[in-house]
MILUMKOL-75325 format. One line per 8 residues: number of its first residue (from 1); their letters; for each residue x, y negated, z negated of N, C-alpha, C. Coordinates in nm, 4 decimals, decimal comma. Layout:
N
NUM	A	X/Y/Z/X/Y/Z/X/Y/Z; ...
// end
This chain:
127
1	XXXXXXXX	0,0856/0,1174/0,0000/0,0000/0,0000/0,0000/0,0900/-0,1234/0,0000; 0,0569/-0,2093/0,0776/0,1510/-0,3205/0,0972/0,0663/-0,4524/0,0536; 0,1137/-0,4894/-0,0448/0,1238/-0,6804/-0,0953/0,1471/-0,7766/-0,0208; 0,0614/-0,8817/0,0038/0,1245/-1,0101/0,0418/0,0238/-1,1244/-0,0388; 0,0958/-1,2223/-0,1388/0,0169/-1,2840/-0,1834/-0,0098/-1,4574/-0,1197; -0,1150/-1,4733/-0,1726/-0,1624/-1,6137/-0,0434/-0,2110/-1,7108/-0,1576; -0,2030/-1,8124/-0,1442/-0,2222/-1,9640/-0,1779/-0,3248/-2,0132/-0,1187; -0,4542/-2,0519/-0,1424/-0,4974/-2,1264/-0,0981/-0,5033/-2,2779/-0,1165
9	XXXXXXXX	-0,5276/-2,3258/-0,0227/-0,4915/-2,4625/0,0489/-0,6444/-2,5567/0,1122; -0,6409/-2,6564/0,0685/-0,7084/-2,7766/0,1164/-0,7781/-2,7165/0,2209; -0,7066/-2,7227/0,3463/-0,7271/-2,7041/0,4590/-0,7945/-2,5732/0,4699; -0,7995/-2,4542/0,3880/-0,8857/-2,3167/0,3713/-0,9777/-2,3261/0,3632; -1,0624/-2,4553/0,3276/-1,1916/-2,4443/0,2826/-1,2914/-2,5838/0,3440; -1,3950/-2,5141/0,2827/-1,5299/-2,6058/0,3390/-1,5184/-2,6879/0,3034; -1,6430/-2,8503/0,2657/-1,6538/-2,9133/0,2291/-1,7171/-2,8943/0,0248; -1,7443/-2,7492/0,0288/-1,7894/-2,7015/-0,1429/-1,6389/-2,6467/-0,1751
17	XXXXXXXX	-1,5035/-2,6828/-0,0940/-1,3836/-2,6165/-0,1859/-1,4275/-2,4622/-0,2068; -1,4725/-2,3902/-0,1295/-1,4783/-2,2801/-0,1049/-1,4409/-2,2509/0,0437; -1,3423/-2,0941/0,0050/-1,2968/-2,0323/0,1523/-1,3561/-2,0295/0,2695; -1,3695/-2,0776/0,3564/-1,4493/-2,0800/0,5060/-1,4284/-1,9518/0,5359; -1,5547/-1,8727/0,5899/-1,5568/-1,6933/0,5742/-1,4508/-1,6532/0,6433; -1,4566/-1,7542/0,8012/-1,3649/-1,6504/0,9149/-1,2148/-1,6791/0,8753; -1,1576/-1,7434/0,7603/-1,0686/-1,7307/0,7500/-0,9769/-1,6238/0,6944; -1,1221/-1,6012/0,6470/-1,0506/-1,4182/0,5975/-0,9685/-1,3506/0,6793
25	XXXXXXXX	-1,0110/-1,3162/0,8094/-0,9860/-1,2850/0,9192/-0,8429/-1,3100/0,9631; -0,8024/-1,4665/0,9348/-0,6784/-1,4890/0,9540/-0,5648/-1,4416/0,8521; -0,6317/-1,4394/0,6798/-0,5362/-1,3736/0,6139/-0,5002/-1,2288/0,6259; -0,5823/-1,1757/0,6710/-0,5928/-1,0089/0,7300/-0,4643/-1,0037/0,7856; -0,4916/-1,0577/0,9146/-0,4159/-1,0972/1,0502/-0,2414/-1,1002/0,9797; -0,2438/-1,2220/0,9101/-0,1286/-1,2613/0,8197/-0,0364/-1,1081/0,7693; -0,1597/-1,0364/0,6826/-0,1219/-0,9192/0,5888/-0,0636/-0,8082/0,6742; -0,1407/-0,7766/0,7822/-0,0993/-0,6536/0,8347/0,0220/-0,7192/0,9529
33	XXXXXXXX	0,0443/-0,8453/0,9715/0,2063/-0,8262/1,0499/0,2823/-0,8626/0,9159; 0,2945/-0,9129/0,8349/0,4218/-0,8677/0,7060/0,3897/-0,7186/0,7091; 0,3130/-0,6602/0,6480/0,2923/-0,4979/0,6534/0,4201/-0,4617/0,7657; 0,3656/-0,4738/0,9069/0,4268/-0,3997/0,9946/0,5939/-0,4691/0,9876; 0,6320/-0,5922/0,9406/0,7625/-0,5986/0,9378/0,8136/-0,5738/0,8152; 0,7353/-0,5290/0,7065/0,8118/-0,4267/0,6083/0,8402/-0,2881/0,6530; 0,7854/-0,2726/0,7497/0,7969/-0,1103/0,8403/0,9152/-0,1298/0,9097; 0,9722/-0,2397/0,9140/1,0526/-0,2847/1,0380/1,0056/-0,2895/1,2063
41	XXXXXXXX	0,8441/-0,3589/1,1983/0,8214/-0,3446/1,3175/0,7928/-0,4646/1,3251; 0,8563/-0,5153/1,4973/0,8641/-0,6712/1,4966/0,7707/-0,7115/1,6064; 0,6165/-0,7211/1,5946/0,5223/-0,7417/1,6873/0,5760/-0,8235/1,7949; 0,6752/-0,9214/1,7937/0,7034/-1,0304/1,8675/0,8090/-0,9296/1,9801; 0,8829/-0,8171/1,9305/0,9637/-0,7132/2,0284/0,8848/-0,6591/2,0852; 0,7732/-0,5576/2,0503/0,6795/-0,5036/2,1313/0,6382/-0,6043/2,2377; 0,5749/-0,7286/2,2185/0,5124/-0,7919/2,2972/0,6438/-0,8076/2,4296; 0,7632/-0,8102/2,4188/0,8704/-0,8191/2,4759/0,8722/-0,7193/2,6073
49	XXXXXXXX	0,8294/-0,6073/2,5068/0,8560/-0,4478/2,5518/0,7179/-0,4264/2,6224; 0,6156/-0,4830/2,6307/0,4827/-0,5044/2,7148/0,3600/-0,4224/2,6116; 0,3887/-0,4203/2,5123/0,3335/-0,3513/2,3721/0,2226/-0,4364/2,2921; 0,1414/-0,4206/2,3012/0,0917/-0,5123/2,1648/-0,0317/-0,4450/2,1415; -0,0611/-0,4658/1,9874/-0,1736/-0,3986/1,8833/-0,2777/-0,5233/1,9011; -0,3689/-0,4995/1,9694/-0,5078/-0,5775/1,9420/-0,6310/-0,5206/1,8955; -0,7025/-0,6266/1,8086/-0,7901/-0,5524/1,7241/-0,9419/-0,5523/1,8220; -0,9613/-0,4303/1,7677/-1,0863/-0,3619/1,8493/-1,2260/-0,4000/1,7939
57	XXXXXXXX	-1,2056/-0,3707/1,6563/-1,2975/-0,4258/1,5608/-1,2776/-0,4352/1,4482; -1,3758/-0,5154/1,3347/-1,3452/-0,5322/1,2511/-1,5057/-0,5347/1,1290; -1,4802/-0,4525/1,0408/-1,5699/-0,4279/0,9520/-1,5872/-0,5164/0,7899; -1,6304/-0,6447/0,7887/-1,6316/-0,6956/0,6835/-1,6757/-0,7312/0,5793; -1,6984/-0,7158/0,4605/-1,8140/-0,6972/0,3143/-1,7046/-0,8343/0,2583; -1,8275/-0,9348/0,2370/-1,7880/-1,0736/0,1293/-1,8512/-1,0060/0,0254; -1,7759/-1,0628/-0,1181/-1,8213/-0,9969/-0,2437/-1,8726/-1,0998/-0,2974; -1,7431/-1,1817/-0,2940/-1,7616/-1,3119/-0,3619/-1,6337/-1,4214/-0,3375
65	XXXXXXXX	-1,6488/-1,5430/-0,3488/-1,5950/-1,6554/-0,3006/-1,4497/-1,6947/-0,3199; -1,3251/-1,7049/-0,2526/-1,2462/-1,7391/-0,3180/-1,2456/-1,9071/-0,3006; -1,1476/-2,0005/-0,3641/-1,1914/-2,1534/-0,3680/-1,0929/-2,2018/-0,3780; -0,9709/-2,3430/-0,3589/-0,9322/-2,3969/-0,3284/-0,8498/-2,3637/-0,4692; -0,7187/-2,3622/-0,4217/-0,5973/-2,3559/-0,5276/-0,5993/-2,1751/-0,5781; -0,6910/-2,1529/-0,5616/-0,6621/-1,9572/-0,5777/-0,5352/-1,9074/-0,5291; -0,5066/-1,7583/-0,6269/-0,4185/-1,7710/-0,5674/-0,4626/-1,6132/-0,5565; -0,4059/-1,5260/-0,4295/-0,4556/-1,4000/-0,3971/-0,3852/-1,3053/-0,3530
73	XXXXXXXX	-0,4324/-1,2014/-0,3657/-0,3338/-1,0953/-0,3508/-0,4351/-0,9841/-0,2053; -0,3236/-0,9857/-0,0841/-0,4013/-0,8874/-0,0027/-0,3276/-0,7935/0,0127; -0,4040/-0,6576/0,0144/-0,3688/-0,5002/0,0161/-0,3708/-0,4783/0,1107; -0,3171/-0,4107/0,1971/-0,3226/-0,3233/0,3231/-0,2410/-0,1996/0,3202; -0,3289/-0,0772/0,4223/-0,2766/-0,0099/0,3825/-0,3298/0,0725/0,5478; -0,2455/0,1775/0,6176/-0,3590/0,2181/0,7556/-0,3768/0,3564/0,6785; -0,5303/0,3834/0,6837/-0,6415/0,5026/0,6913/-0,6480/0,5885/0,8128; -0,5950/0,5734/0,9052/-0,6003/0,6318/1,0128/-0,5299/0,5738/1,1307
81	XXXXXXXX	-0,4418/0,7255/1,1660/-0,3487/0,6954/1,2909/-0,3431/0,7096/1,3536; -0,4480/0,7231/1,5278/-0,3987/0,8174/1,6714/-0,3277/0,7906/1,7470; -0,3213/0,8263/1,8940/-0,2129/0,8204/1,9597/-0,2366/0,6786/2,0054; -0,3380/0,5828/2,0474/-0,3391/0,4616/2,0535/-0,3966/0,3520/1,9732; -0,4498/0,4028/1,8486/-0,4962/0,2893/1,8056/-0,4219/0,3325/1,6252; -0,5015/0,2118/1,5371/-0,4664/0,2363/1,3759/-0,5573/0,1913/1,3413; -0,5876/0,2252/1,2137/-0,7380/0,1350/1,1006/-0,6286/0,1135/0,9997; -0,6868/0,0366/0,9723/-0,6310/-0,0410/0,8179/-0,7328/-0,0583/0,7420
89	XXXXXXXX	-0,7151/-0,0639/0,6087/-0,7574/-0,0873/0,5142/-0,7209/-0,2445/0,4444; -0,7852/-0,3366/0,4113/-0,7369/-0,4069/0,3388/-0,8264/-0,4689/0,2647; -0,8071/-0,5315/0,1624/-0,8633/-0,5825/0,0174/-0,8183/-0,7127/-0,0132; -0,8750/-0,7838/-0,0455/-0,8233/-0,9579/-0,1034/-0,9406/-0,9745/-0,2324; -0,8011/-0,9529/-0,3158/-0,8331/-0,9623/-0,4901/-0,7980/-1,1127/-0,5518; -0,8530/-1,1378/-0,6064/-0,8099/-1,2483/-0,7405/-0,8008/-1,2456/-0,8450; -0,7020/-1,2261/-0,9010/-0,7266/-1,1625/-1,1056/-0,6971/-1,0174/-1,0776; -0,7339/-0,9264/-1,0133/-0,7824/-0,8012/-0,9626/-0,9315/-0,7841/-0,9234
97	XXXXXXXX	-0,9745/-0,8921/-0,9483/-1,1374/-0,8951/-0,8795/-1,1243/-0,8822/-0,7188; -1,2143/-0,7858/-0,6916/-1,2021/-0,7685/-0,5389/-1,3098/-0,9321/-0,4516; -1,2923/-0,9515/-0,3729/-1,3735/-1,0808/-0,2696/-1,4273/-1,0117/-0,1669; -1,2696/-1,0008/-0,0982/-1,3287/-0,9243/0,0494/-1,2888/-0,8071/0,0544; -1,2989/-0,7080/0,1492/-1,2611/-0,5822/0,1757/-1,2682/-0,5586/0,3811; -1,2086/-0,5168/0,4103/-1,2409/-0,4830/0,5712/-1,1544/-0,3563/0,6105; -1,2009/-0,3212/0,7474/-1,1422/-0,2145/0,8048/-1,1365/-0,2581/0,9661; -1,0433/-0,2775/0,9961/-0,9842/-0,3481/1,1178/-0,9501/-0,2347/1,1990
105	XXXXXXXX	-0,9894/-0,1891/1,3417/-0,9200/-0,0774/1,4413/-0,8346/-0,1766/1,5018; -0,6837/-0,1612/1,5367/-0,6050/-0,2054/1,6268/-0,5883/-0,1138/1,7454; -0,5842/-0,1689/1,8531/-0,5567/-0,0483/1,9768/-0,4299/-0,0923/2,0644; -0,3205/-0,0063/2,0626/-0,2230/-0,0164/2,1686/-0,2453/-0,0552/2,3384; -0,2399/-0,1450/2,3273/-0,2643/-0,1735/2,4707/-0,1087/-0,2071/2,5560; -0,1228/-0,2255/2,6934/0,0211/-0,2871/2,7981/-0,0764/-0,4644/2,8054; 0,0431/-0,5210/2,9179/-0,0212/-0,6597/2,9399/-0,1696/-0,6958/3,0322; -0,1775/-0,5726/3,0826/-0,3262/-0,5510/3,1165/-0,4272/-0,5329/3,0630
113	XXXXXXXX	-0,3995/-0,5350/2,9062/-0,5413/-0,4525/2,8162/-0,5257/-0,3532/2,8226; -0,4829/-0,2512/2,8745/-0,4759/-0,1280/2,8899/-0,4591/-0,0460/2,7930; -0,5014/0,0888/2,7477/-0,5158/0,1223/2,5974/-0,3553/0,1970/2,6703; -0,2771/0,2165/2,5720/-0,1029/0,3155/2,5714/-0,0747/0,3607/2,4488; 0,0360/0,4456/2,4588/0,0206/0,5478/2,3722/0,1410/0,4512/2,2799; 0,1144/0,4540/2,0985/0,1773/0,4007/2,0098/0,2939/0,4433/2,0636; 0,3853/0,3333/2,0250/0,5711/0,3883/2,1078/0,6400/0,4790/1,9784; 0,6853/0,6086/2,0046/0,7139/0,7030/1,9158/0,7762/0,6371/1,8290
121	XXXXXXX	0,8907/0,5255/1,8309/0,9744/0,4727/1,7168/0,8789/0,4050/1,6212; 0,7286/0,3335/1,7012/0,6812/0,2945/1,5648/0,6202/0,3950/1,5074; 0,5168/0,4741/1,5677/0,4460/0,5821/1,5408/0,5097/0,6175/1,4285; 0,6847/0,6263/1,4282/0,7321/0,7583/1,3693/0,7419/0,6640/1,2106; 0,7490/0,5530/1,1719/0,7561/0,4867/1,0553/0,6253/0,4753/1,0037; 0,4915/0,4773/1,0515/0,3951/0,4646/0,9979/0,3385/0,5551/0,9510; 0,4083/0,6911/0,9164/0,3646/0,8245/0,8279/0,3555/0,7643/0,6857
// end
């Protein structure tokens, strides 16, 4: 399970100093590329290499609100691995109180969209 903790900021939120929802979305986003470069995988090389993980979908439950100056902790973790895509798991706690929770599919695609098969060197770190 991989940590990354987040600050919220002015700019995170509405006009009630509460988190604007779709920003969740972006701390996700945030969590799972630290994730993948604690794996040593450097999304910015793949994209090089004609590689990149785009998300397919995304499954999201608000619990409850985070608000301006919070400070948070997001979990990620992948639930499932095939030959072209990954799910993740991730969680954004405060205190240890859970907020959000989601389950994100990423799919290996080339620069066409094209679904391709995970490249064995990353494949082989994400056991």
């Amino acid at each position: 399970m991989h940590e990354l903790n987040k600050k919220i900021y002015y700019h995170d939120t509405d006009c009630g100093g509460v988190v604007y929802y779709a920003n969740y979305l972006k701390y996700f986003e945030e969590a799972r590329t630290e994730f993948l470069l604690a794996k040593g995988i450097d999304t910015a090389k793949l994209a090089k290499a004609n590689t990149w993980f785009v998300v397919a979908s995304v499954e999201i439950s608000y619990k409850a609100p985070a608000h301006y100056a919070d400070s948070l902790v997001i979990f990620s973790e992948i639930i499932k691995k095939k030959n072209v895509s990954l799910e993740f798991k991730q969680e954004i706690k405060r205190e240890g109180k859970l907020l959000v929770s989601a389950v994100t599919k990423l799919v290996c695609v080339d620069s066409d969209f094209k679904p391709k098969g995970i490249p064995e060197e990353v494949a082989g770190v994400l056991n």
